[in-house]
C-alpha positions as CSV (number, residue, x, y, z in Angstrom):
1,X,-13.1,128.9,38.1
2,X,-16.0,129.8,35.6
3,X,-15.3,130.0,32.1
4,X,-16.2,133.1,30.2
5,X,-19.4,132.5,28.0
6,X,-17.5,133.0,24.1
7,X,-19.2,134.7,21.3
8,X,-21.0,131.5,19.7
9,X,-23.0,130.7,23.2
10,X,-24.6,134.2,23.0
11,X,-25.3,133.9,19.4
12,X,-26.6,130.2,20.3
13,X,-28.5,132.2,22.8
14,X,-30.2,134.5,20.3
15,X,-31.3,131.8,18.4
16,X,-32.9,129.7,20.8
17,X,-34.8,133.2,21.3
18,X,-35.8,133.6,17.6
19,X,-37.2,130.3,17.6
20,X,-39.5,130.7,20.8
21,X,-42.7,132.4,21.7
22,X,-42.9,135.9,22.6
23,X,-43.8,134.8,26.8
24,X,-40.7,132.3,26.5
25,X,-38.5,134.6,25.0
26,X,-39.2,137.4,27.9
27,X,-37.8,135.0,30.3
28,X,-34.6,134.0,28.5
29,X,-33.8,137.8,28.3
30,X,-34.7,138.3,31.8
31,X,-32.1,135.5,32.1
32,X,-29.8,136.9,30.2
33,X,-29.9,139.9,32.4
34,X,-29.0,138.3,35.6
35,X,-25.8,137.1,33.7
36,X,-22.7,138.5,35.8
37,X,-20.7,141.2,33.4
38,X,-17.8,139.2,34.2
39,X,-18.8,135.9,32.4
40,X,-20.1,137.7,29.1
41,X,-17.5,138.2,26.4
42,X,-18.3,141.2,24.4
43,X,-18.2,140.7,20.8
44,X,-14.7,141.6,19.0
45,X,-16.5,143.1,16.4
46,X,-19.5,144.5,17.4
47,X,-20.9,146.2,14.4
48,X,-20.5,142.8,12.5
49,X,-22.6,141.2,14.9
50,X,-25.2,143.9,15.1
51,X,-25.4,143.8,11.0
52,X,-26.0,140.1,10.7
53,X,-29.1,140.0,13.3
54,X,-30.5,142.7,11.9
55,X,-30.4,141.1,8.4
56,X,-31.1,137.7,9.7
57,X,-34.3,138.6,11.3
58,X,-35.5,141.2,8.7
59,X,-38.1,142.9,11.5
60,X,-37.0,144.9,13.8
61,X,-35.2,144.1,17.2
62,X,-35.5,144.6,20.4
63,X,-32.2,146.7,22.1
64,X,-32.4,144.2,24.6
65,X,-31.2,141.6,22.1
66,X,-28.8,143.9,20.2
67,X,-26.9,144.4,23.6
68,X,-27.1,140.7,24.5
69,X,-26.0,139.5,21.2
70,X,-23.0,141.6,21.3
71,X,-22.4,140.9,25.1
72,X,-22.5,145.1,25.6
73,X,-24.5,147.3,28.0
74,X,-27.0,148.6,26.6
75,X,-25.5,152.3,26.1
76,X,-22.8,151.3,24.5
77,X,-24.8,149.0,22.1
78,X,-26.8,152.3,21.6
79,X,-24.2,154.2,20.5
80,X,-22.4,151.5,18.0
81,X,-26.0,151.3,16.5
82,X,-25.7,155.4,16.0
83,X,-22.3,154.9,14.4
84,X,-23.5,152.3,12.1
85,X,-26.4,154.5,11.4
86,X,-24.5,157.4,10.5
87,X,-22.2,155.6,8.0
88,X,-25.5,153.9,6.2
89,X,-26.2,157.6,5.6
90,X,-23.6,158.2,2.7
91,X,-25.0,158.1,-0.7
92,X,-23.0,155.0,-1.6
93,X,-24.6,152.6,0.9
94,X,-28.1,151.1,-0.2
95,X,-29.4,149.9,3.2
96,X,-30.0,152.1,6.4
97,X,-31.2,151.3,10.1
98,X,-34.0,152.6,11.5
99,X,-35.1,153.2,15.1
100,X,-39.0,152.3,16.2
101,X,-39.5,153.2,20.1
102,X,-36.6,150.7,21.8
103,X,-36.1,148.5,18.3
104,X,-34.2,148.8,15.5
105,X,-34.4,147.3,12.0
106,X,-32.3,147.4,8.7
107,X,-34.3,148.2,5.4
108,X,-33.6,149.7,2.2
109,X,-33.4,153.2,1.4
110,X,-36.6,155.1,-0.8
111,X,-33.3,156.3,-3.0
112,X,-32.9,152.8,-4.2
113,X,-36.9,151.6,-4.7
114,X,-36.8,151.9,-8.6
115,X,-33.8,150.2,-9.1
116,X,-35.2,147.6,-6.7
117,X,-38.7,146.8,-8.3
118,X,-36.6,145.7,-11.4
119,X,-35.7,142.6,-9.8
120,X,-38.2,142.4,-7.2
121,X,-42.1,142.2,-6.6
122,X,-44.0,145.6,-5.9
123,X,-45.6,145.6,-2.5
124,X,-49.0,145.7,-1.9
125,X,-50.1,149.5,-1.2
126,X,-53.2,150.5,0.5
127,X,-55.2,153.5,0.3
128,X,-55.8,155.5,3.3
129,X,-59.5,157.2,3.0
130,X,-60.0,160.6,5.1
131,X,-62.6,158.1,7.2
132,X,-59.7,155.2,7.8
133,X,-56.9,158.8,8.4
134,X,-59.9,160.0,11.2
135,X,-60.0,156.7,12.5
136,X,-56.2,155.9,12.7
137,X,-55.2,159.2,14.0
138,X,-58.0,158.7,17.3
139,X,-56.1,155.6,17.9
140,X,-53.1,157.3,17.5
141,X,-53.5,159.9,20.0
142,X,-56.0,158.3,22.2
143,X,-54.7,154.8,22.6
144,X,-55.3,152.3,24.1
145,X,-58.9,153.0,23.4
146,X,-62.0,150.8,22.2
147,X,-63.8,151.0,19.5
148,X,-67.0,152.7,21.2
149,X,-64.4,155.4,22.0
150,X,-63.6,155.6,18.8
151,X,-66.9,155.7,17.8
152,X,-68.4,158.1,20.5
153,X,-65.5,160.3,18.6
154,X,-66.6,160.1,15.1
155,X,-70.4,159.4,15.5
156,X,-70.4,156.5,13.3
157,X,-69.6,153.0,13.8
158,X,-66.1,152.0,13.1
159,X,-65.9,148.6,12.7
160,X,-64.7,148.6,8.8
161,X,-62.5,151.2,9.2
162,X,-60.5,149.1,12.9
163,X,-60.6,146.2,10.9
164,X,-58.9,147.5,7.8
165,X,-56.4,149.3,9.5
166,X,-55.8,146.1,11.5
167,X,-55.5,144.3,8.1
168,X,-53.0,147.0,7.0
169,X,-51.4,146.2,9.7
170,X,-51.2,149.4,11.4
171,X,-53.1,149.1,14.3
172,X,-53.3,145.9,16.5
173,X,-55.1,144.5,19.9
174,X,-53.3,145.2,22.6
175,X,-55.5,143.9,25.3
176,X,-58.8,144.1,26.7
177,X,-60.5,146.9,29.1
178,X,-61.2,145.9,32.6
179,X,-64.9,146.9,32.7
180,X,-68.4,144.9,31.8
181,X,-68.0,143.2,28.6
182,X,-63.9,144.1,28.8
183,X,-63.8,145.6,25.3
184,X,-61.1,145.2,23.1
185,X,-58.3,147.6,23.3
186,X,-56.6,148.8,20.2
187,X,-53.1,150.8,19.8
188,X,-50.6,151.7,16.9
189,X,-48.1,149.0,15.9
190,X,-44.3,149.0,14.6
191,X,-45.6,149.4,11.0
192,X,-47.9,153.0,11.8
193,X,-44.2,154.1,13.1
194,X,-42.3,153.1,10.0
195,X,-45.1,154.3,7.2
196,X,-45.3,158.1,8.7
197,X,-41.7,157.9,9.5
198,X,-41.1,158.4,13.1
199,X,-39.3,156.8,15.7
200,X,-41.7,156.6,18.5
201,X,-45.5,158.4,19.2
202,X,-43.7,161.4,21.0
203,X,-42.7,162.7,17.6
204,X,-46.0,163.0,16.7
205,X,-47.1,166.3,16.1
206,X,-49.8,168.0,19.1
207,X,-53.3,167.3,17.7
208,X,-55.6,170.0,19.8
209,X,-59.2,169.0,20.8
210,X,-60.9,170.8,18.3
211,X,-59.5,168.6,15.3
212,X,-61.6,165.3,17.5
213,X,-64.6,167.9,16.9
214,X,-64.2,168.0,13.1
215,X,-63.5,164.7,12.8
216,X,-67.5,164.0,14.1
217,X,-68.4,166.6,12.0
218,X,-67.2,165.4,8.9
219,X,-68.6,162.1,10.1
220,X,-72.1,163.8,10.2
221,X,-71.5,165.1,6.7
222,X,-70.5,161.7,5.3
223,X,-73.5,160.1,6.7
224,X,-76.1,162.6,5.3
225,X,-74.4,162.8,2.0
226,X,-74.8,159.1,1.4
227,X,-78.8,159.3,2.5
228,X,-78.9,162.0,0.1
229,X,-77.8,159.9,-2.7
């Protein structure tokens, strides 16, 4: 008769997936998956579990991992994750969980950053022009999309403004267009979620056509103000 797998082989588990690339560590999920519920002991204290990933790793994980980790179904390692969530909300805790599309990730709360820079190193901030806001909200709301999309847009070229925001790390590559020349394909990352505070694109508010209109227009204006000077 088959032994039921204990708590440390999952957590052996999770970190033979931290320590692998993103294509390998697909496959061990998927294989994970195909584990009968039978064989999987869920964790005796769930919540426990749950908070040391999250700190261990320090980015955000996948649900996928949360529920294998604490040999749950993904539902029910859902709604643990809400229950933790809601007692990080009282004034007297320092750290809260966030959700990002399907992930989750532990961070401190803005209550706390003063105290915090005391002891710790400020991060780098980065300013947002109105021509690197025009840019990022096309991606936003148009992604995936190239950069001649972006550009056909705007009316300008864009290729300090996608590289910035790739440096900021708030837009990313995620692919390449199947056409001549297959363009590169760029779309909003973890980071865009976390700095305007939402938990996935759909809570982003309706941008109407007409704003893409100004956003050329104002590129016009930029352009003929600089030939002016």
């Amino acid at each position: 008769m088959d032994e039921q797998i204990t708590n440390q082989e999952i957590d052996d588990l999770l970190d033979e997936m931290i320590s692998v690339e993103s294509g390998d560590e697909e496959e061990l999920i998927e294989e994970a998956e195909k584990m009968p519920e039978e064989k999987i002991k869920p964790a005796k204290y769930p919540e426990a579990v749950i908070e040391a990933v999250l700190f261990t790793l320090g980015h955000s994980v996948d649900l996928k991992k949360l529920s294998l980790a604490v040999g749950m179904g993904m539902d029910e390692t859902k709604a643990v994750i809400r229950s933790m969530m809601k007692k990080y909300e009282k004034n007297d805790r320092g750290i809260k969980i966030i959700e990002l599309e399907d992930s989750y990730q532990m961070c401190t709360k803005d209550s706390v950053f003063e105290n915090l820079m005391r002891v710790a190193s400020a991060p780098k901030n980065y300013t947002l022009t109105d021509t690197l806001l025009e840019t990022l909200s096309i991606v936003a709301y148009k992604q995936p999309v190239t950069r001649l999309e972006i550009e056909k847009i705007r009316g300008v070229s864009c290729d300090h403004a996608v590289n910035k925001l790739i440096e900021y790390n708030l837009i990313m590559e995620l692919g390449r267009l199947d056409a001549p020349g297959r363009p590169l394909l760029f779309g909003t990352t973890e980071n865009f979620l976390r700095a305007f505070g939402v938990t996935s694109l759909d809570e982003l508010p309706i941008l109407k056509q007409e704003r893409f209109e100004d956003f050329k227009k104002e590129a016009e204006e930029e352009i003929q103000l600089r030939l002016d000077i």
